[in-house]
C-alpha positions as CSV (number, residue, x, y, z in Angstrom):
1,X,-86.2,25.4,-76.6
2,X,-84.5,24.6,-79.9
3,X,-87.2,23.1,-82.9
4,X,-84.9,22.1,-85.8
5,X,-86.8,23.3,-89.3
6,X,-86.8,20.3,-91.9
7,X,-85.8,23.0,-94.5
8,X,-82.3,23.3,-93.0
9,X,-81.5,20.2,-92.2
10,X,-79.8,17.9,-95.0
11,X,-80.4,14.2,-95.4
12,X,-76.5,14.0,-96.3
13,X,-76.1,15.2,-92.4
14,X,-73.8,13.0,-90.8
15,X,-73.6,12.7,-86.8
16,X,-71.4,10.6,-84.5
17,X,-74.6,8.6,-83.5
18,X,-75.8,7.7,-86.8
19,X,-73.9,5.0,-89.0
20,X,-73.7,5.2,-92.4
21,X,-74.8,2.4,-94.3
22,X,-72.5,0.3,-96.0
23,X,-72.8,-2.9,-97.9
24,X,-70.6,-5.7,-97.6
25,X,-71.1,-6.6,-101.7
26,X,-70.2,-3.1,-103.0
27,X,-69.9,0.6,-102.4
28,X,-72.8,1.3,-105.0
29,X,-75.4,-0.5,-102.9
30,X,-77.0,1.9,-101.2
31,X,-79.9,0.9,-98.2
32,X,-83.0,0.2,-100.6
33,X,-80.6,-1.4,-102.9
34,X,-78.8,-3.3,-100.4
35,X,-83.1,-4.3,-98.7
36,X,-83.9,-5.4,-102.3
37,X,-80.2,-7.1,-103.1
38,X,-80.3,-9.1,-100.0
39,X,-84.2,-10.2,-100.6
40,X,-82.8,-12.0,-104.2
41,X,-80.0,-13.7,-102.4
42,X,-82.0,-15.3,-99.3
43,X,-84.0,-17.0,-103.0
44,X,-80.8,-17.5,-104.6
45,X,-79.1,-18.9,-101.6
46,X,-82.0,-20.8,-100.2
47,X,-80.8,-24.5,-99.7
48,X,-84.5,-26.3,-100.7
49,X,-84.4,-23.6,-103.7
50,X,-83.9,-24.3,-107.5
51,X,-80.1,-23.3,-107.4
52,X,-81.2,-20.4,-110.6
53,X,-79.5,-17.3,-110.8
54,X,-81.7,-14.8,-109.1
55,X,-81.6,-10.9,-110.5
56,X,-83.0,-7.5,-108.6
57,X,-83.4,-4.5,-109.2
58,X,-84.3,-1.0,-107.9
59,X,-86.2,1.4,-110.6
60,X,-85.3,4.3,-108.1
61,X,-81.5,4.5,-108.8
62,X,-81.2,2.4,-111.7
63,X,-79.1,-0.3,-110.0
64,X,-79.2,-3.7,-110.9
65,X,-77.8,-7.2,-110.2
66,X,-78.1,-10.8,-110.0
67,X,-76.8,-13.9,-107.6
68,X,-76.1,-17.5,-108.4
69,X,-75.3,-20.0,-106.1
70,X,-72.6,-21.9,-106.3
71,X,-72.1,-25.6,-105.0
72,X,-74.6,-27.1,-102.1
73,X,-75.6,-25.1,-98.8
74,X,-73.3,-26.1,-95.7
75,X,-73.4,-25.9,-92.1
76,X,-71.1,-23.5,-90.3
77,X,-71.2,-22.1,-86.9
78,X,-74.8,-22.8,-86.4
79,X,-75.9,-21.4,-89.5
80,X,-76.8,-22.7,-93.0
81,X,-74.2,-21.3,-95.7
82,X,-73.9,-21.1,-99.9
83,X,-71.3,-19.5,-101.8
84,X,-72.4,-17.4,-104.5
85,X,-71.3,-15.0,-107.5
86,X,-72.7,-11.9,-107.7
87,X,-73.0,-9.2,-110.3
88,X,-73.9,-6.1,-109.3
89,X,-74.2,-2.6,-112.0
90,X,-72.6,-2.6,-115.0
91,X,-69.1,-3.0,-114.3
92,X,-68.7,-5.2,-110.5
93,X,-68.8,-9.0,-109.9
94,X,-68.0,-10.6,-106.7
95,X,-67.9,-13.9,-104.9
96,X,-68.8,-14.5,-101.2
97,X,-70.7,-16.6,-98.9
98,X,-74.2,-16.1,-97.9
99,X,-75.2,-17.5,-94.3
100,X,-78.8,-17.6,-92.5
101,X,-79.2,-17.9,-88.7
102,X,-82.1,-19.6,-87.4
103,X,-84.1,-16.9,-87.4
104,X,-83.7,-15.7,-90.8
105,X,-80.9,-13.0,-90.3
106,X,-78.5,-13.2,-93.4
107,X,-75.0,-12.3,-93.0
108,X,-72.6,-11.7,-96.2
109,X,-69.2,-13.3,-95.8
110,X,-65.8,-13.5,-97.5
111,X,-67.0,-10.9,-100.3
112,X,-64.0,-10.7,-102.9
113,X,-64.1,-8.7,-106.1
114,X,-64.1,-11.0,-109.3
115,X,-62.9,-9.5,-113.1
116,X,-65.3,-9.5,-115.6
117,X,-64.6,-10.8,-118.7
């Protein structure tokens, strides 16, 4: 019988059955960023909402952003979408399209890289 020791076992570890995370905005969103990132957009996006530029931000790796919606939320293929731009760090904007289910799942579409400036 085999007991793997926490002390020799690295949280960088990659195996076949575990994905790594990646998020559809940026490759500096990491998974706590990405939990708090996506949390501002469902506010941003929301159709009854304001429309105001939402920001987050995660004291834990110093990353930042914000999200503003852009235009009026649409239906498409059952869900409820909003295009948005998005800024996220220091140095990366983007625009995409933010879509809800109906029961709440939000999916990140047609992310593109914008320049600043």
């Amino acid at each position: 019988m085999a007991i793997p020791l926490p002390g020799f076992i690295s949280k960088d570890d990659v195996t076949g059955s575990i994905k790594q995370f990646s998020s559809p905005l940026s490759s500096q969103i990491g998974l706590e960023d990405w939990r708090r990132a996506v949390m501002a957009l469902a506010v941003a996006l929301d159709p009854k909402g304001s429309g105001e530029t939402v920001a987050w931000s995660n004291p834990k790796s110093g990353l930042k952003g914000k999200f503003t919606p852009v235009g009026e939320a649409y239906r498409r293929e059952e869900r409820v979408c909003r295009a948005f731009l998005g800024e996220i760090g220091e140095d990366e904007s983007v625009r995409g399209t933010g879509c809800v289910d109906r029961h709440g799942d939000w999916a990140v579409l047609d992310v593109k890289p914008l320049k600043r400036g």
